[in-house]
Steps between C-alpha positions, in 0.01 A plus 500: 500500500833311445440428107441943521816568644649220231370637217315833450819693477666266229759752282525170161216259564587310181861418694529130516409393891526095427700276275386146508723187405329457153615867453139683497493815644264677716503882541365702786238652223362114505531462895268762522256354219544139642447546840146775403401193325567247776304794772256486295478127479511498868204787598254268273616217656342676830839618700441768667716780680646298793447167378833239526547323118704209625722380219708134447630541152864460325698800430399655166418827380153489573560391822699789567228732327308334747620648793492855333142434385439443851625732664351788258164364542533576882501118607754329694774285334517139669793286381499161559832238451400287204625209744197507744313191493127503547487481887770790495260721284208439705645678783653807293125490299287508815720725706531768221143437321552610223280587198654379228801223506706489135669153488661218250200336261666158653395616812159693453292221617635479823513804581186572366398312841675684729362837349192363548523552846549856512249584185833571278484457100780386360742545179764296359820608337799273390859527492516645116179785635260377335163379689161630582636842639671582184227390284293747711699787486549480154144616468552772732568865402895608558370867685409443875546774800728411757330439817607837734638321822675648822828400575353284815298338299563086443674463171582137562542176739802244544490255702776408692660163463359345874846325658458637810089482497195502258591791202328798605393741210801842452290776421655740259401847420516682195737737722695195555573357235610841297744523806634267402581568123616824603741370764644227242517738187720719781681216642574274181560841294241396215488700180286491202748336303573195740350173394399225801533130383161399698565116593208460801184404576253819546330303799775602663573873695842529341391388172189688473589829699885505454577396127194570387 
């Protein structure tokens, strides 16, 4: 499992991992907490080992806890550009199918229809992280075992952006996608003492799988 490989082996787990722009600060110690919470959250909410969670939310720490929630629990990660209109969504929602779709309050009502169609519940959560998935996972317990994966298994879906054709759904392993770091901490020479100004959108592949 990707969050495994991310964080069993952490030498200072109260090191800072996020600043936001109000100047809170968010250790590893409380990624792991958050995101046991958020699993949690997510296994009552009936997802299941396999199952897509399909989310259209602003970047925000929760939204990024999210993703690691996600992926721990053994689901697929589906993000989705907060741009997409209602007939956009209703392809990427009955193409994917998934079981749970995490979206804007503003939003929850028609979206609520399209989930509809595939028997998917669904969760709100606003730009500042606050919304029915946070209130949810408050009331969870922080301790949750990581899902044990393969490295073939599906660790998340992006769909790609369709100018040549309709998107088509990128497939990404947990192999993948720690590739990836790996390559880039090589590559870009990362340390533990460089700091990454984050400026974009976690719906997208750079954003979410690159700076993040």
């Amino acid at each position: 499992n990707l969050f495994s490989r991310l964080f069993d082996n952490l030498k200072e787990p109260g090191k800072l991992a996020i600043e936001t722009p109000d100047g809170g600060q968010v250790s590893y110690a409380d990624l792991i907490a958050l995101s046991g919470q958020i699993a949690n959250y997510l296994v009552s909410r009936g997802v299941k080992v396999g199952d897509r969670v399909a989310v259209q939310a602003e970047k925000s720490v929760p939204a990024l806890v999210l993703y690691l929630a996600t992926v721990r629990a053994g689901a697929v990660y589906l993000p989705l550009n907060t741009a997409y209109t209602l007939n956009e969504l209703d392809y990427f929602i009955t193409d994917a199918e998934p079981s749970l779709i995490v979206c804007d309050p503003s939003k929850a009502g028609g979206i609520g229809a399209l989930a509809a169609k595939v028997n998917a519940k669904v969760d709100t959560l606003d730009p500042a992280g606050k919304g029915s998935l946070t209130d949810g996972a408050a009331k969870q317990k922080a301790e949750f075992a990581t899902v044990a994966r393969s490295g073939d298994d599906l660790a998340a879906i992006l769909y790609t952006s369709g100018t040549t054709g309709r998107s088509k759904g990128a497939m990404l392993s947990h192999d993948n996608l720690a590739s990836n770091s790996l390559v880039l901490v090589d590559y870009w020479r990362f340390t533990d003492n460089d700091v990454l100004i984050h400026a974009l959108p976690i719906y997208h592949t750079h954003g979410l799988f690159v700076a993040s």
